[in-house]
C-alpha positions in Angstrom: -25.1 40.9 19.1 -26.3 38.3 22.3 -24.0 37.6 25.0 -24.1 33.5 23.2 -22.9 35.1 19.5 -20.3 37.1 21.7 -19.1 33.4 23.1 -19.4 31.3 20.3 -16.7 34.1 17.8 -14.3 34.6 21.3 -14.1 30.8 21.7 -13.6 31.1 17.8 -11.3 33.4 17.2 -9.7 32.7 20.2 -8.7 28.9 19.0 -7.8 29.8 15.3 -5.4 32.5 16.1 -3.4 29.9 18.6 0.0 29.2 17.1 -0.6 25.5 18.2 -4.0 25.4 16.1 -2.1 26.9 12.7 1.0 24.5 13.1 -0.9 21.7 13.9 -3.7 22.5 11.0 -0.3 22.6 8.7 1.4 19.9 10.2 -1.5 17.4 9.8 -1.1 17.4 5.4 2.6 17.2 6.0 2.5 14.3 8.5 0.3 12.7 5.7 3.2 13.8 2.7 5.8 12.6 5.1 3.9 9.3 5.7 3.4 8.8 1.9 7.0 9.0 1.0 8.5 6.9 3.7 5.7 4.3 2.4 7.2 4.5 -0.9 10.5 4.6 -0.4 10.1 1.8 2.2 8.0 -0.5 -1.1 11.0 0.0 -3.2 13.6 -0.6 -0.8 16.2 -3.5 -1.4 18.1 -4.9 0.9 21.8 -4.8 -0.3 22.4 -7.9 1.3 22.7 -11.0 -0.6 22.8 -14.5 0.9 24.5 -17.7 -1.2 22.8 -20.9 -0.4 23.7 -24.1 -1.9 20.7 -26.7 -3.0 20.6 -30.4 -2.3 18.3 -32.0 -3.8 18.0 -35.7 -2.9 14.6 -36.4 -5.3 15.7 -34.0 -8.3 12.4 -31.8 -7.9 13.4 -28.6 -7.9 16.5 -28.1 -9.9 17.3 -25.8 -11.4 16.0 -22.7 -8.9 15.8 -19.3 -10.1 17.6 -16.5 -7.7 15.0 -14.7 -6.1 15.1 -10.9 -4.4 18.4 -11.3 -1.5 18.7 -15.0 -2.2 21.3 -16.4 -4.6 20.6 -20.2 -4.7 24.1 -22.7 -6.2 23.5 -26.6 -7.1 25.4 -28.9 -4.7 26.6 -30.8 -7.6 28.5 -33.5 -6.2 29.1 -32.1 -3.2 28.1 -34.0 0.1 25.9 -32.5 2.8 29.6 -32.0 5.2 31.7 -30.5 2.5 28.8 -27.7 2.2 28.5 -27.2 5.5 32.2 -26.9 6.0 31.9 -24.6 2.9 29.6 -22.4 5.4 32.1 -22.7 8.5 34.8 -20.7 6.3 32.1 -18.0 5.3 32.0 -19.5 1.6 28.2 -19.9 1.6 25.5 -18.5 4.1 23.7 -21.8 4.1 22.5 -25.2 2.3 19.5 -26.3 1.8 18.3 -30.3 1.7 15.4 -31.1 0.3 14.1 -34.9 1.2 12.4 -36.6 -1.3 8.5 -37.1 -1.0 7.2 -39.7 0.8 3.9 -39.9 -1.8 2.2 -37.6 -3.6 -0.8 -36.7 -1.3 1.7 -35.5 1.6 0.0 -32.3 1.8 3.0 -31.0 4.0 6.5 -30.9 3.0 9.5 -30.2 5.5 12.9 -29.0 4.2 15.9 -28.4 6.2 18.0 -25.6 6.1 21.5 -25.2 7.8 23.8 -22.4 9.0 25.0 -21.1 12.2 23.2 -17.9 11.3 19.4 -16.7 11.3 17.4 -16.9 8.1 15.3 -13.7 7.8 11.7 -13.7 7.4 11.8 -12.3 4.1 14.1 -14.7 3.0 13.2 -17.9 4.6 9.3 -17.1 2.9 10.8 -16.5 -0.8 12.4 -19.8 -0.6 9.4 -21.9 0.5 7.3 -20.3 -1.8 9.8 -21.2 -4.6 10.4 -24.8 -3.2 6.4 -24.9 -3.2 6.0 -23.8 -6.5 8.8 -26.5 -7.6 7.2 -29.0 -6.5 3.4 -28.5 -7.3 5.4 -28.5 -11.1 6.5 -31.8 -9.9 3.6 -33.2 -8.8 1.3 -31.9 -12.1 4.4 -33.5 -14.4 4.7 -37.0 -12.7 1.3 -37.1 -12.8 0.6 -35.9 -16.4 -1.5 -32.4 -15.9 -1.2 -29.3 -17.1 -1.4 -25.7 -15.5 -4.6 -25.2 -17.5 -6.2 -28.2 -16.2 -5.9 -27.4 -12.9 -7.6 -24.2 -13.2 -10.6 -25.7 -14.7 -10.9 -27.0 -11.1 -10.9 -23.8 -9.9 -14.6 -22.3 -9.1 -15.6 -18.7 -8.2 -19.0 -18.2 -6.5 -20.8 -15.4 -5.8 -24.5 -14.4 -4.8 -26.8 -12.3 -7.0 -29.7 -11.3 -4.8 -33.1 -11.1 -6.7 -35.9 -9.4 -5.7 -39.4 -10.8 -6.3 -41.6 -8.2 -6.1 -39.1 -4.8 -6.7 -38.0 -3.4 -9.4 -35.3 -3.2 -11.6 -34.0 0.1 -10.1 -33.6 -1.7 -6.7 -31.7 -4.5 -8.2 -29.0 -6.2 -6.2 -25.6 -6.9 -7.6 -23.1 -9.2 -5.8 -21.4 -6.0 -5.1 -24.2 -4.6 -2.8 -23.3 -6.0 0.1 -19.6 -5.0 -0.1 -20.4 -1.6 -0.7 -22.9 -0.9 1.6 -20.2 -2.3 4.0 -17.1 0.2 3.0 -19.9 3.2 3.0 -21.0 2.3 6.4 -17.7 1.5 8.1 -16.2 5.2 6.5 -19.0 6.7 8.3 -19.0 5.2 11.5 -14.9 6.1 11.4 -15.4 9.9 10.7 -18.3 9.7 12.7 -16.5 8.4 15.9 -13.3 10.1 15.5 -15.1 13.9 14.9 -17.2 13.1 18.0 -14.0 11.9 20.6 -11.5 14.9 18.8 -14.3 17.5 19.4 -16.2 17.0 22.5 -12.3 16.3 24.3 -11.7 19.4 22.9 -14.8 21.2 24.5 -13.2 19.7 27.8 -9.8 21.0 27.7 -11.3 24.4 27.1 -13.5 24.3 30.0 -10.5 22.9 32.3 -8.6 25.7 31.2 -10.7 28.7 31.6 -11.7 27.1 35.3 -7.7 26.8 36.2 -6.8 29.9 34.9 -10.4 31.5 37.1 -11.4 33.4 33.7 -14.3 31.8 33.8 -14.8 33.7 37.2 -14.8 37.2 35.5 -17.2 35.4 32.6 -19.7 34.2 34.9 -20.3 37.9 36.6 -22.4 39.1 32.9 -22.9 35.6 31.4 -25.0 33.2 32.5 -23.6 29.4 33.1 -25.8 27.7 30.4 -25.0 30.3 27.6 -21.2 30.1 28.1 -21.3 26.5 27.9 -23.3 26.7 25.2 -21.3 29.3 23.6 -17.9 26.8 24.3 -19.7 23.9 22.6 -20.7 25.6 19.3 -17.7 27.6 19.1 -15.3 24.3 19.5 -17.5 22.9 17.3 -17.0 25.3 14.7 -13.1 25.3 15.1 -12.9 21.4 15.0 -14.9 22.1 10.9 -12.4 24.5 10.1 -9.6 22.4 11.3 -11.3 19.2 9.1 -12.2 21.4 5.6 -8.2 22.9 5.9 -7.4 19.3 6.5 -9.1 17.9 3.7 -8.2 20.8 1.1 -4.5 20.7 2.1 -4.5 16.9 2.3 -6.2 16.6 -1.4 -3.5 18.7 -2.6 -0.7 16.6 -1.4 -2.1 13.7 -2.6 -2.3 15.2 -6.1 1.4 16.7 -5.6 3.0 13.3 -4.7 2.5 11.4 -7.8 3.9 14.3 -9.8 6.9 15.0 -7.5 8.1 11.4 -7.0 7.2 10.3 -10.7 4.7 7.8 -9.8 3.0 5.7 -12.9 0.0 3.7 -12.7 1.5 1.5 -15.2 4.9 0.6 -13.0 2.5 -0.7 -10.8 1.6 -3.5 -13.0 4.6 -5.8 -12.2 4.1 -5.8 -8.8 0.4 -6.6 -8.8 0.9 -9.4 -10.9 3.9 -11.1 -9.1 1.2 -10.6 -5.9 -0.6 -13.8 -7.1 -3.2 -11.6 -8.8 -3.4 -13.3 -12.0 -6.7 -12.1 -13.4 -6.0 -8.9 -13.4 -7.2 -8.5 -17.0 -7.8 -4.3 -17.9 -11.3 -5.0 -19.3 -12.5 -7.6 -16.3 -11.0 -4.5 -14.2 -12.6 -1.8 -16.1 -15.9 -3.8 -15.7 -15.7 -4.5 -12.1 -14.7 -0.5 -11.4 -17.8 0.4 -13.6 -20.4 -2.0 -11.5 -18.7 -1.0 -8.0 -19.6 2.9 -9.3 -23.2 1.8 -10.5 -23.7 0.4 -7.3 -22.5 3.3 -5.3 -24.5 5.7 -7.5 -27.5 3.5 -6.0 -26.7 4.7 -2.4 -29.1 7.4 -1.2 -26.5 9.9 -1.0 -28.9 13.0 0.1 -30.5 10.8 3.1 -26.8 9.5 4.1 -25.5 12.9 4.0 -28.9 14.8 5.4 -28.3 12.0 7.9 -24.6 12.0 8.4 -24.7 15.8 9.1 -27.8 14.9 11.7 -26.3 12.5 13.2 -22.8 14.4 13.8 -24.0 17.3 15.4 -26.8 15.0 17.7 -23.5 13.1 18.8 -21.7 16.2 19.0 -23.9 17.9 21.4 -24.4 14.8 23.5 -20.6 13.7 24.0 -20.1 17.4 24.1 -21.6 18.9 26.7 -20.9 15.3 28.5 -17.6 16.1 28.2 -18.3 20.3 29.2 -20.0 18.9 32.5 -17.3 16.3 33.0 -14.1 19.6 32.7 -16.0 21.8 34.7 -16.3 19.5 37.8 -12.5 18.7 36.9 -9.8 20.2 39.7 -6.2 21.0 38.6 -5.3 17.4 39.1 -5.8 15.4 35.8 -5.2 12.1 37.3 -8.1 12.4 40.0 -10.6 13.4 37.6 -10.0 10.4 34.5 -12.4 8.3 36.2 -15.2 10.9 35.4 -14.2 10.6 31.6 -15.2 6.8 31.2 -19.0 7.4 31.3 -18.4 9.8 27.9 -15.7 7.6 26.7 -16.7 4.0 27.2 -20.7 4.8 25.3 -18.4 5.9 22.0 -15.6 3.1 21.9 -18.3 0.3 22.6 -20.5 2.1 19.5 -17.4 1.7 17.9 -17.3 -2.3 18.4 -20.9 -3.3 18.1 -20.3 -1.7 14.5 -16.8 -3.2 14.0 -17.5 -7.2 15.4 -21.6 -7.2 14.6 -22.5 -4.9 12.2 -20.7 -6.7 9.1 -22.1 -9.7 10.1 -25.9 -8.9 10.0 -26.4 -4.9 9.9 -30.4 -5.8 10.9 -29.4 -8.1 13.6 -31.2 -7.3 16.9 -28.2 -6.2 18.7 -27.8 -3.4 15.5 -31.1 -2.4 15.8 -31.1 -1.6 19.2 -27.9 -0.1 19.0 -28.9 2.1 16.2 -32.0 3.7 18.5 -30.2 3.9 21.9 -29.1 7.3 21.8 -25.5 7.0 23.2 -24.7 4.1 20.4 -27.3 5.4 17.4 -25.0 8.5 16.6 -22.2 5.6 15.5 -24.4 3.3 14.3 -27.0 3.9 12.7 -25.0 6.0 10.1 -23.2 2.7 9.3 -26.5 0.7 8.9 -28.1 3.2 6.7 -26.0 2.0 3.5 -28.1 -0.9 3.8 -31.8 0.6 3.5 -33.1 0.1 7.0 -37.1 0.5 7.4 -37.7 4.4 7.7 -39.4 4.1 10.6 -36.2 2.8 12.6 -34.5 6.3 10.8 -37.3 8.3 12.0 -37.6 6.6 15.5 -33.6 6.9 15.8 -33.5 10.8 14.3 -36.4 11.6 16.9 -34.8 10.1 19.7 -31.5 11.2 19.1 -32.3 14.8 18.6 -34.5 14.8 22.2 -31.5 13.2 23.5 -29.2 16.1 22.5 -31.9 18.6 24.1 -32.0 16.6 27.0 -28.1 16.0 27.4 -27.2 19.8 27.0 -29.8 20.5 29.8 -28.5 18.1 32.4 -24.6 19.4 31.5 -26.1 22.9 31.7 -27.4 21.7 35.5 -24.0 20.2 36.2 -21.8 23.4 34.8 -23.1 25.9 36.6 -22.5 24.3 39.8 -19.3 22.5 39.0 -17.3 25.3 36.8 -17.4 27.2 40.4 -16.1 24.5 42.9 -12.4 24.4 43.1 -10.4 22.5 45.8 -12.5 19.0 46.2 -12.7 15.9 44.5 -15.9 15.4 42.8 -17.8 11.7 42.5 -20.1 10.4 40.0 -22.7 10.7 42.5 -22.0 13.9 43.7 -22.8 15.2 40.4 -25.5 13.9 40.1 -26.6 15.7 42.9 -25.9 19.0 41.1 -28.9 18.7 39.0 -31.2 19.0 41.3 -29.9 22.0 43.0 -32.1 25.2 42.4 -31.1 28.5 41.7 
C-alpha cells in the first residue's frame, strides 16, 4: 500500500472512530426530530389567555363579530364610550373598541381605536383588524349592491407560456420552467456551498492540530509534505461523505417516523390551509399542478446536473481545501492572529453565495452570471445553479475545463505553501510572506 493510501485510511479512521464524530453524526437526525416536534407543538399551541373586548360601533358595520382565537368580542349596547372604559379600570373588560364611521366609500384606509391601559398583542391586535377589514369590505359590497362572486370576476391571474419557434415539442416550456429551474438551482448552490465551507474548514482544523500537537514532525521524517497534505484532503473528504450519507439515511428515517409517532394526517391539514386565505385549493387544480411541476422536473437533465454536481463538488472541494490546508499549516497556536488569513478562502465562497442569491434569480444568463459561472473561485457555486436553465455547452465545457486546471493548480501552490509553513512555529505569518513560500526551492 503507498505512503498517500496509508494517509488517506489513518486520517480516516482516525476521524470516524472520534467519539465527537459518532455523537455528532447521531445528534445531527435528532436535532432535526427535536426541531420537528417543537415546530409542531409550537403550530398547535393556544394561548390559554382570553381577552374580553367590548365593540362600539358608531356606523353599525360590523355588528355582530364573531370571537376569534384569544379574542372574545361583547356589543356595547347602550353603553357609552366612559362607562366601558370604567368597565376596564375595574378589570371587567380588557379593552373597547370604537369603530368611527366612514368618511366615503373610496377611503382606502380605515383607523379604529382601541383602548386599555394594557398592551394588545401582535397576534391579537392582527385578528381583529383582519376581522374589522373583512366587516367592512361586506359593508362596502352590500351598500353598494355586489356580490362576493362579482368581485372575483375582477380578479385576473396571468402567467407566461414560453413558446419556442423553431424547437420541438420535447423542449416545450411550461409557465412552471422558470420556477423550477430556480428551486433546482438554488438546492444546489446551498449543498454545494455548505459541503465546500464544512469540509475544507475541516481539512484546516486537522492540519492545525497535528502542527500543535508536532505529530506532524514525526510524519514529515518518511512522508513527504505534498503527500500528507494530500493524504489529509481526501481523507477529510471522505469523512465529511460519510458524515452526509449517515445524515441523510438517519434523517429520512425520522422524517418517516414523525408522522407516525405524533399521528399526523394530511387531511387535518386542510382547515388550516384554507383559513390561510388559500381559497382555490381545489384537489384536482392541486393534483394537476403537482403533475405539471413533476413533468417539468422530469425535463431537467438529471445525469449532466448530477455528472456535473459531483464535478463541480470535488473541483470546489480541492480548491477551498487545500486553500484552507495552506492557510492551518501557516497557522501558530493563536487562533485570533491567524483569522485574517481565512478571509481570502472565505470571502471567494460567501460572495458565490450572493451573486447566486441577489442575481442569479433575476437573469441566470446575465453577464455578471456568466462570468461568475467560469471564474474558478465563484463557478464551483454557480454554475451548478445556472445549469437548471440549459446554458450553451460551451460555457459547461469552458467552466468544467477551467475549474478542474484550477484544482490542479490550487493543490500545487498549497502543496508549495505546506511544506514550508506546517514547519515554522513561533512567528506570525502575512499574506505576503506566504507568498513568498512558493517560490522557495527544495
Amino acid at each position: 500500500m503507498s505512503k498517500l493510501s496509508l494517509i488517506i485510511q489513518r486520517e480516516y479512521l482516525t476521524r470516524v472512530r472520534k467519539k465527537s464524530f459518532i455523537i455528532g453524526t447521531l445528534l445531527a437526525p435528532v436535532g432535526l426530530l427535536v426541531y420537528m416536534l417543537v415546530i409542531i407543538g409550537l403550530s398547535s399551541y393556544q394561548g390559554s389567555d382570553e381577552i374580553k373586548v367590548a365593540v362600539i360601533d358608531e356606523a353599525t358595520m360590523v355588528n355582530p363579530l364573531s370571537d376569534g382565537k384569544g379574542v372574545r368580542f361583547i356589543p356595547a349596547g347602550t353603553k357609552t364610550l366612559e362607562q366601558l372604559k370604567a368597565e376596564v379600570t375595574a378589570k371587567q373588560l380588557d379593552g373597547v373598541l370604537r369603530i368611527p364611521p366612514l368618511g366615503n366609500f373610496q377611503q382606502k384606509d380605515h383607523t379604529i381605536f382601541y383602548y386599555s391601559d394594557e398592551k394588545l398583542a401582535p397576534e391579537k391586535s392582527s385578528q381583529i383588524t383582519e376581522k374589522i377589514a373583512e366587516k367592512i369590505k361586506a359593508f362596502k359590497m352590500d351598500s353598494l349592491h355586489l356580490s362576493e362572486a362579482q368581485l372575483k370576476l375582477l380578479d385576473s391571474e396571468v402567467s407566461i407560456d414560453p413558446e419556442g419557434i423553431n424547437s420541438n415539442q420535447e423542449d416545450d416550456q411550461s409557465k412552471y420552467t422558470a420556477g423550477v429551474g430556480l428551486a433546482v438551482g438554488m438546492v444546489m448552490t446551498f449543498l454545494l456551498f455548505f459541503m465546500v465551507m464544512m469540509y475544507g474548514q475541516m481539512v484546516m482544523k486537522s492540519v492545525m492540530e497535528e502542527k500543535t500537537s508536532r505529530i506532524v514532525e514525526v510524519m514529515m521524517s518518511s512522508v513527504r509534505p505534498f503527500d500528507l497534505m494530500m493524504g489529509k484532503i481526501i481523507g477529510a473528504g471522505l469523512v465529511g461523505l460519510t458524515q452526509v450519507v449517515a445524515w441523510v439515511v438517519l434523517s429520512g428515517s425520522v422524517a418517516l417516523i414523525v408522522p407516525l409517532v405524533m399521528g399526523i394526517d394530511a387531511a387535518h391539514l386542510q382547515p388550516s390551509i384554507a383559513a390561510s386565505g388559500e381559497a382555490a385549493m381545489d384537489p384536482d387544480f392541486m393534483q394537476d399542478n403537482g403533475m405539471r411541476i413533476m413533468a417539468e422536473l422530469s425535463k431537467q437533465n438529471w445525469p449532466l446536473l448530477i455528472g456535473s454536481f459531483i464535478i463541480y463538488f470535488l473541483g470546489g472541494y480541492f480548491i477551498y481545501s487545500s486553500m484552507f490546508a495552506a492557510i492551518g499549516s501557516a497557522m501558530g497556536d493563536d487562533m485570533g492572529e491567524g483569522q485574517s488569513l481565512t478571509l481570502p478562502a472565505t470571502i471567494p465562497l460567501i460572495l458565490a453565495f450572493y451573486i447566486v442569491s441577489m442575481a442569479g434569480w433575476r437573469n441566470p444568463d446575465s453577464g455578471l452570471m456568466v462570468f461568475a459561472s467560469i471564474f474558478p473561485l465563484f463557478s464551483p457555486i454557480v454554475m451548478p445553479f445556472r445549469l437548471a436553465f440549459n446554458p450553451p455547452w460551451w460555457q459547461v465545457a469552458l467552466s468544467i475545463t477551467v475549474v478542474i486546471a484550477s484544482a490542479v493548480f490550487f493543490v500545487w501552490l498549497a502543496g508549495r505553501i505546506y511544506r514550508v509553513g506546517i514547519l515554522m512555529y513561533g512567528k506570525k505569518v502575512t499574506m505576503k510572506e506566504m507568498w513568498k513560500w512558493t517560490f522557495y526551492k527544495g
